[in-house]
N, C-alpha and C positions, 0 to 999 in steps of 0.2 A: 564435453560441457564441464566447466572448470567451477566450482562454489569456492569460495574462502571465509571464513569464520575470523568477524571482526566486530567494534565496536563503530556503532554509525549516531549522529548527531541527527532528531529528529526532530522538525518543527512542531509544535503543540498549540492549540490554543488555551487560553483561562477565560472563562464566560464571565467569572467573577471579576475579573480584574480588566475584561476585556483586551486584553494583547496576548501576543505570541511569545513563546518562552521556548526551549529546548532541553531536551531528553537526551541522555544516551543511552543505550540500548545496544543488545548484543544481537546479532543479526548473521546472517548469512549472505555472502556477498555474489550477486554473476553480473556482467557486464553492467556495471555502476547502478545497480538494480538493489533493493536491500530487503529480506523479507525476515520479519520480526514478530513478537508478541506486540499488539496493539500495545499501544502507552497510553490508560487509563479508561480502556473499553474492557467489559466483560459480559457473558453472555447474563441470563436472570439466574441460572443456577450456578455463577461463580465462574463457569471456564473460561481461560484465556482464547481469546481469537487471533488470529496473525492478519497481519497488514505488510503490503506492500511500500516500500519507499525508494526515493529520489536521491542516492548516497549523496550528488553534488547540491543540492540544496535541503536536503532534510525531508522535501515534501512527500506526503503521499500522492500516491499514482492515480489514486480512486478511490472514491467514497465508501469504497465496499469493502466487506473483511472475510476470511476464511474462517472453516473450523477447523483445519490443521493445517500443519506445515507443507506437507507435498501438496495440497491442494495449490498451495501459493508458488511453491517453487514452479510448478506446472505452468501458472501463468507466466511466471515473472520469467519463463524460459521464453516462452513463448512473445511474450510483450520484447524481451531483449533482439528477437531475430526482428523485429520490425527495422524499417530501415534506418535507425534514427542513431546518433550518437548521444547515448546514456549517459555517458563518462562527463559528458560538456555542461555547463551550469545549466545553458535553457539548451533544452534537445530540441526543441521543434526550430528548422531552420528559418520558418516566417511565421507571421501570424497567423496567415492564410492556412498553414498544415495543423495548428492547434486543437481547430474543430475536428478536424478528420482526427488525428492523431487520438485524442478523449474517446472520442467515438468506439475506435480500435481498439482503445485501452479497454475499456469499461465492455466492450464483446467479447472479449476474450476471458476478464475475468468471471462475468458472467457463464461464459460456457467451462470454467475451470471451478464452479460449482460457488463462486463469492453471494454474498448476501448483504443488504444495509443494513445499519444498526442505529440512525438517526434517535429514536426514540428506542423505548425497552421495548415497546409493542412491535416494533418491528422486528425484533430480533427472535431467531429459531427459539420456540418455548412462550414466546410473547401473547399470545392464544389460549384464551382458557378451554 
């Protein structure tokens, strides 16, 4: 299993402004897979969380974020052995594998220990 340490371009959204804008970010790279510090997530007591990303489009994989890095690497190993080519702008080869595909995504992160962070209440500490 091969990692490389690179600069990745990631999609963002602005709530304020409404549109998408871009980041770069320093990342870790395996099979066109990008696992990073969130860009502009953190947890209620300050820590960064890491996010997976889409090198060829910038996108995140899923909604959900790690509390460290191997957790993420774990998935995004994982997530890479699917049968998909990562490397290619849209990886799902029809529409029809997209649903499966998310599915697969989001199971694996789930069981590589991810969490959502929609809201601060969501987020580990969010609980009084």
């Amino acid at each position: 299993m091969t990692w490389e340490n690179g600069t990745v371009s990631i999609a963002c959204w602005s709530k304020a402004e409404g549109k998408q804008y871009r980041e770069k970010v320093e990342a870790y790279i395996h099979r066109g897979l990008a696992v990073h510090e969130a860009y502009g997530v953190k947890m209620l007591n300050g820590a960064a969380v890491v996010a997976i990303s889409h090198v060829a489009t910038g996108l995140g994989i899923s909604k959900t974020y790690f509390h460290d890095r191997n957790s993420a690497m774990a998935a995004a190993v994982a997530i890479g052995a699917l049968p998909v080519l990562w490397t290619q702008m849209e990886p799902a080869e029809t529409p029809s594998q997209k649903p499966m595909l998310r599915d697969a995504v989001e199971a694996i992160c789930a069981l590589c220990g991810s969490f959502e962070a929609d809201f601060p209440i969501d987020g580990p500490g969010g609980h009084a």
